[in-house]
Wavefront OBJ file of the C-alpha trace (Angstrom):
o trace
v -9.592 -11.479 -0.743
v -12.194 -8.641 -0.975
v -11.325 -5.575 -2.327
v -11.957 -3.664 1.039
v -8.944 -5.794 2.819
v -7.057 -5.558 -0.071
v -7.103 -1.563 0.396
v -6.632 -1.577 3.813
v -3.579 -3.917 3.416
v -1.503 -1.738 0.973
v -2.389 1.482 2.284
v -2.331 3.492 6.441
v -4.053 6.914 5.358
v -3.169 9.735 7.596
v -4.349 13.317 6.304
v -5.151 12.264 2.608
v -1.624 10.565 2.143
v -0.334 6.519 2.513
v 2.539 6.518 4.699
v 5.465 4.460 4.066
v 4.215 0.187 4.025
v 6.928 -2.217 4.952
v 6.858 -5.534 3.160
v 9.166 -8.638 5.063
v 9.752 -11.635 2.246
v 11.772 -14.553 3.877
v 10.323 -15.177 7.286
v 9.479 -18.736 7.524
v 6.071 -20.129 8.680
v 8.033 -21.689 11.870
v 8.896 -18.493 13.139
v 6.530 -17.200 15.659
v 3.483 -14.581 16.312
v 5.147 -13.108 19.204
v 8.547 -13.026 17.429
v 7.114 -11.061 14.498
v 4.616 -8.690 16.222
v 7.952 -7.710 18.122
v 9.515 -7.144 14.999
v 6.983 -5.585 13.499
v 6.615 -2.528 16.612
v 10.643 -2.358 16.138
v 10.333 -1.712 12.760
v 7.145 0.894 12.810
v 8.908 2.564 15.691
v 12.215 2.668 14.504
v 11.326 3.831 10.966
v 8.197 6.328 12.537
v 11.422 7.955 14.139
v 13.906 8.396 11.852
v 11.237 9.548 9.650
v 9.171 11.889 12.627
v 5.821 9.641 12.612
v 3.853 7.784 14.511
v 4.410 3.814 14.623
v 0.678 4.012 13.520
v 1.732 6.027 10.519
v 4.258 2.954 9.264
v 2.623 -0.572 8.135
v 4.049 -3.317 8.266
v 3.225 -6.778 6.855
v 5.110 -10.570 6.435
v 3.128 -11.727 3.171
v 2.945 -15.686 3.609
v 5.523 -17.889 1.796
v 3.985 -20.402 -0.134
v 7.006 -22.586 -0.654
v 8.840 -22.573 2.285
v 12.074 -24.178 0.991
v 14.649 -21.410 1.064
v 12.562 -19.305 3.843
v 14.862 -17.676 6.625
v 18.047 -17.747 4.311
v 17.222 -13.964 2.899
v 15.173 -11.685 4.100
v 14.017 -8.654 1.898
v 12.250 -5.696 3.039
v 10.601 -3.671 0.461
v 9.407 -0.165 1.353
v 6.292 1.396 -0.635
v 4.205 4.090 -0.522
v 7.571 6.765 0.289
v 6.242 9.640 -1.079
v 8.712 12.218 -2.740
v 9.649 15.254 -1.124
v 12.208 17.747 -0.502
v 12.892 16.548 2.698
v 13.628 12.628 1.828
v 16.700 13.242 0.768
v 18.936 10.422 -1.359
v 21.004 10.739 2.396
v 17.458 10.144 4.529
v 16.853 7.261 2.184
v 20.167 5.534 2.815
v 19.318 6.424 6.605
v 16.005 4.226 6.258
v 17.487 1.518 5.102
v 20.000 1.081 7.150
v 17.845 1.770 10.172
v 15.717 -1.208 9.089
v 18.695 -4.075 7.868
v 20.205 -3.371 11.202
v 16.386 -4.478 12.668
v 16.149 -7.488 10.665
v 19.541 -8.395 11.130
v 18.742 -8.159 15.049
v 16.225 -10.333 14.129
v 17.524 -12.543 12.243
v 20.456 -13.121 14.768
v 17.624 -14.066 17.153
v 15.022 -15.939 15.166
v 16.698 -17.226 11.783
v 20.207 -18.951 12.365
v 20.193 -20.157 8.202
v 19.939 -16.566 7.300
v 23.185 -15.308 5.189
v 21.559 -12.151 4.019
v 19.785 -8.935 4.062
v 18.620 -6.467 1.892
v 16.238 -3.463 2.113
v 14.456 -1.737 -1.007
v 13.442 1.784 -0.339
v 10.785 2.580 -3.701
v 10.161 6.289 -4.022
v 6.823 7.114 -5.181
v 5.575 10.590 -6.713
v 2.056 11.034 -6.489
v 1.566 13.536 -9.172
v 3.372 11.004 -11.830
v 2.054 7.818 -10.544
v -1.234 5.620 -9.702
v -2.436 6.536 -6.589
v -5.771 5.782 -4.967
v -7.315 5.602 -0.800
v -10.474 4.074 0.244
v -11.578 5.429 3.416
v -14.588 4.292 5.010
v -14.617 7.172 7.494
v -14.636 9.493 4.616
v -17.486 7.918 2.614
v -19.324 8.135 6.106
v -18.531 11.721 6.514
v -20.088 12.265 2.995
v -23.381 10.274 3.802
l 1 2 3 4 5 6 7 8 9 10 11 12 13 14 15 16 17 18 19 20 21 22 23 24 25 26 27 28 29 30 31 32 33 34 35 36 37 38 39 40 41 42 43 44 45 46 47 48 49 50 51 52 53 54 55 56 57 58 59 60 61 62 63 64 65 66 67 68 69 70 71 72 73 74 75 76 77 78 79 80 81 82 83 84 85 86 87 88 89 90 91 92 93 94 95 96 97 98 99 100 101 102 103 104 105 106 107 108 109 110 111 112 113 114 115 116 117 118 119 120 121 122 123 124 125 126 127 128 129 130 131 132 133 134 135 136 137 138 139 140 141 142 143 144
């Protein structure tokens, strides 16, 4: 994987900032594209509005699972890049998540009969206390 995709993958920069990146673990290989690009607009819609973005502004991404034994029993959503501030309160956090297990609970009614359970991460992140770095190709353009 070249370092360009890898950038691009863990980070959506909108005005010098990564918004918040959704990561899916569970989803089995059998479950399909349609399925989980329909997911993936409910979730980047759903979360762009409780949090007043765009569904551009919210990535989201179903990492591949390499052993597929146990697959669709759990999901777990991890949510990165949620930058600290005022207005995220501990309340709006709590709001997130449980705007996204009732998604993948939806979705899991529909698409994953084995699954028993669902949990949602939401990771704050400070920028001022911890690593944080964008590439932006339209930026080192600008600057040619």
């Amino acid at each position: 994987m070249s370092m360009k995709f890898l950038m691009q993958a863990l980070t959506t920069k909108i005005g010098g900032k990564i918004m918040p990146a959704l990561t899916v673990k569970g989803i089995p290989d059998a479950v399909g594209k349609e399925s989980l690009n329909s997911l993936a607009y409910g979730l980047s819609s759903l979360v762009g509005n409780c949090l007043g973005l765009n569904t551009e502004e919210v990535s989201v991404f179903f990492p591949a699972g390499f052993l597929q034994q146990g697959l669709g029993e759990e999901l777990i959503c991890v949510v990165d890049g949620f930058f600290e501030k005022p207005e995220r309160t501990t309340s709006v956090r709590h709001e997130l998540a449980k705007t996204i297990l009732k998604i993948l609970y939806e979705f899991s009614q529909k698409n994953l009969s084995m699954c028993n359970k669902v949990e949602v991460i939401v990771k704050r992140f400070n920028q001022d206390i911890d690593g944080f770095v964008v590439w932006d190709i339209k930026q080192i353009m600008e600057d040619v």
